[in-house]
N, C-alpha and C positions, 0 to 999 in steps of 0.2 A: 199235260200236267205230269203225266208218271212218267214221262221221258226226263222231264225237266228236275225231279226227286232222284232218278237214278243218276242222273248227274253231279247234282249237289251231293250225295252222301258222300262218294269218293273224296271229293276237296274237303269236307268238314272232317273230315276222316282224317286228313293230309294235318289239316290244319291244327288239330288236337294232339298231331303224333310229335310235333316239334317244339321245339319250346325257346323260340325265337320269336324276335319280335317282328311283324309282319308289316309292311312287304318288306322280305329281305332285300337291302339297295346293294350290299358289299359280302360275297363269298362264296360258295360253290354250292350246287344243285345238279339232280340227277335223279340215275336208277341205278339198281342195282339187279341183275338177270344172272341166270344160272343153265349154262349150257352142261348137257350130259348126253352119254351116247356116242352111239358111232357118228360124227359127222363127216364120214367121208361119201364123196358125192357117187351115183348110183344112177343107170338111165331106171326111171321109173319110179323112183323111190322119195319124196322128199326129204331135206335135212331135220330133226327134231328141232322144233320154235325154241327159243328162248324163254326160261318162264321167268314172272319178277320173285323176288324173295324177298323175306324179313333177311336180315343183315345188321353184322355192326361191323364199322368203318373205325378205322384205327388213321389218325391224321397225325404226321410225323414232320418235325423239320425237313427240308429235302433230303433224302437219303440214298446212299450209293450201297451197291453190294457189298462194299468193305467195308459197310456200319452195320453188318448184320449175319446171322449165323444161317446157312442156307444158301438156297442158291433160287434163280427164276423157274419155277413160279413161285416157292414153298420155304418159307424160312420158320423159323422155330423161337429164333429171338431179334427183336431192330434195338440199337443202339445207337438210335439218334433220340431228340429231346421228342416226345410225345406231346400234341398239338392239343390235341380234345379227340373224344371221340363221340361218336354218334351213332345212331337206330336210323333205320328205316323202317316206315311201317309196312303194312302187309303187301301195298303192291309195288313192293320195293323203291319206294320215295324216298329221298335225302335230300335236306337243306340245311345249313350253317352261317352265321356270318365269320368270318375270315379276316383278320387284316393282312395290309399287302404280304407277296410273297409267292413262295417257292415251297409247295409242300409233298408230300409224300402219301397216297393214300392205300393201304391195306383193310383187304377184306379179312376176316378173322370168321376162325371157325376150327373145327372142332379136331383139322389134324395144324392147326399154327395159323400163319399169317398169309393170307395168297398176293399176290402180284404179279400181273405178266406181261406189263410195258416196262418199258425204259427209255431215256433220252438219248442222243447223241453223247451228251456228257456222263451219263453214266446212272444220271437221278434212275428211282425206282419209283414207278408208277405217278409220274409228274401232274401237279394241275398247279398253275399260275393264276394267283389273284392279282389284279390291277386294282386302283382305288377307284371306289364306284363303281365297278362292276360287278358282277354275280356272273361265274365261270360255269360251264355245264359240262359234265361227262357225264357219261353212261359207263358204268363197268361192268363187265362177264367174267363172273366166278365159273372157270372151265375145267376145274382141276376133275372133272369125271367124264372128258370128254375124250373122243378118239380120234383125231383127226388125220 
């Protein structure tokens, strides 16, 4: 029974932190982790885990590095149309719904905007929604890591 409590609290948890109507059928879901530290590899030594974090997600029409002031990972301003933005709660949970599309997502924090993917074409930090689907990534805020 206290297995099955420490179970449930984390999802009631999840649950309270969004403000979306449940179950999301159409938009993006995930985590959001924070690597720091040296993570160059080492015999004997392991890499530092990933941990999750509170976060807010900045969700952008698709955006290229020439709609924005900055360069990868670190911009300062996006000058594309701004989507919605969103929380995570404590153990770095994200969920939205999204109509279709092509969008841009930035983690924001306290030196600007991070993002460290890109596409072939150039988008910044890309996640595609299809209709009726719910898209997943996971994103790593690394900007204090050493690799």
């Amino acid at each position: 029974m206290k297995y099955f409590f420490s179970m449930l609290l984390p999802m009631l948890v999840a649950c309270k932190t969004f403000n979306n109507k449940l179950p999301l059928t159409q938009g993006i879901k995930g985590t959001v982790v924070e690597q720091s530290g040296n993570m160059m590899p080492r015999p004997g030594r392991e890499k530092p885990k990933p941990k999750a974090i509170s976060a807010t997600l900045y969700v952008y029409e698709s955006t290229t590095v020439a709609q924005t002031q900055g360069s990868l990972p670190s911009f300062t301003r996006i000058n594309s149309k701004l989507v919605t933005i969103l929380k995570t709660n404590s153990y770095g949970v994200y969920a939205t719904y999204l109509p279709e599309g092509t969008y841009s997502v930035f983690i924001k924090d306290d030196k600007g905007f991070f993002a460290s993917e890109s596409d072939g074409n150039g988008i910044i930090n890309p996640i595609t929604v299809s209709k009726g689907q719910v898209t997943e990534h996971n994103w790593v805020l690394s900007r204090n890591a050493v690799y």
